[in-house]
N, C-alpha and C positions, 0 to 999 in steps of 0.2 A: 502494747508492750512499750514502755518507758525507752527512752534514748540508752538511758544508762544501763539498763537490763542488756539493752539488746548488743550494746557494745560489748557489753562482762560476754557474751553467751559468744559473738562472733570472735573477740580476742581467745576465749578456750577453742573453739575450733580449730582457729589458726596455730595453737600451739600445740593441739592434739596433732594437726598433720607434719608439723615439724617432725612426728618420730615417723614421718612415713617415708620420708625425704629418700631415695636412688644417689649413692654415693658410688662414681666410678674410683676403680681400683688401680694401681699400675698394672695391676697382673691383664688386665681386662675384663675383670670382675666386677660386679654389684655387690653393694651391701647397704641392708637399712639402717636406721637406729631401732627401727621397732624390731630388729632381728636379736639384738644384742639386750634389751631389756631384760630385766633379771637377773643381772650380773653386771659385775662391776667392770666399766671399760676405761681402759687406760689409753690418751690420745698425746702424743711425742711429737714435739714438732723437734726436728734435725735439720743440718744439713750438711754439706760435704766435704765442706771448708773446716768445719766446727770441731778440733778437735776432742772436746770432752764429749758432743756428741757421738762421735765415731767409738770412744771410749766404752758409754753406756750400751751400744747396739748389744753387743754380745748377752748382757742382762735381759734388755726387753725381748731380745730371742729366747732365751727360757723363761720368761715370764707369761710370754706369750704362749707357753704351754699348755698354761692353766688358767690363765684370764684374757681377755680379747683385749688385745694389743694394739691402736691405729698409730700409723705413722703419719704425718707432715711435713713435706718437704717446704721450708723456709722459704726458699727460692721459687717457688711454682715453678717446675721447669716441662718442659713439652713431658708426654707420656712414655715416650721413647728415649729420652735423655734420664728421664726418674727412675726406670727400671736397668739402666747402664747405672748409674749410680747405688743404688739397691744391688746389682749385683756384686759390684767393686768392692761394697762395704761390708755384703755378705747380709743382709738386711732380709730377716724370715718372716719377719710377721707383715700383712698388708698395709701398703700404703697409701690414702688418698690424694687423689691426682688435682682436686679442690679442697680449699681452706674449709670447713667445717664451722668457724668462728660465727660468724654471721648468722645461720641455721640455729645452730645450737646458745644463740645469745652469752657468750663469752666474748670479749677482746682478748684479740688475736694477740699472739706475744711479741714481744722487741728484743727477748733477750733467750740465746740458746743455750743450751740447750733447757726445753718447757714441759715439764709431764703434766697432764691436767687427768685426775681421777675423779670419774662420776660414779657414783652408786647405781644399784640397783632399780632405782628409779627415773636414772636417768641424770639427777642431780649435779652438780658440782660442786665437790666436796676440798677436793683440795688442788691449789698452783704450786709446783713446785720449781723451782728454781735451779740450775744446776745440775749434774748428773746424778742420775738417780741409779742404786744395787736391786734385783727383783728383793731380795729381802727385806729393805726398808719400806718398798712400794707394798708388798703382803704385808707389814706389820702395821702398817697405816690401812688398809682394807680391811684385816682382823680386827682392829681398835673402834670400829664404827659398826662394827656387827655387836659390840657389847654393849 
């Protein structure tokens, strides 16, 4: 087997186990990505300071009704200061207690508040900038199913 073969064949491996990746939760929870495949997931980076962030929570809590909803707190803050702040804000949907950027090959954002929607595939489809309504966020999922 050729050099180059054999790097294509080990780089797919290494990217197939990206979706196997153990993501702690505030709650105290796990979650994969291979869990979520199939379905469109929406990843939020927040945080506490952030007022247009604080703004959107209410949206991505009923969003996250209907579509898997991850949060990111900006801050990385301990596990136990993340879910005091998650509580404060009232914050329903789960949120990772590590950046996800790295794993999932995106650059991490600079500017808050960030929704990033991946498709079904896993994909990265869209950055969005700014606070997002669950409506805009389903009309932009809708638009890529047709």
């Amino acid at each position: 087997m050729s050099f180059s073969r054999l790097f294509v064949v080990a780089f797919c491996l290494l990217l197939s186990a990206c979706g196997q990746s153990q993501w702690s939760l505030a709650s105290g929870d796990s979650l994969s990505w291979s869990e979520l495949r199939g379905n469109w997931v929406v990843i939020n980076y927040w945080a506490p300071w952030c007022k247009p962030c604080i703004k959107e929570i209410p949206e991505l809590n009923e969003l996250s009704e209907s579509v898997p909803v991850l949060g990111v707190n900006f801050d990385q803050p301990s596990q136990q200061e993340l879910q005091q702040q998650m509580d404060k804000l009232g914050v329903a949907f789960p949120v990772l207690v590590d950046d996800p950027a790295r794993e999932l090959q995106y650059t991490r954002p600079q500017v808050l508040p960030t929704t990033l929607l991946f498709d079904a595939e896993g994909k990265l489809q869209h950055t969005l900038v700014g606070p997002q309504t669950e409506a805009e966020l389903k009309q932009l999922m809708e638009l890529e199913h047709d």
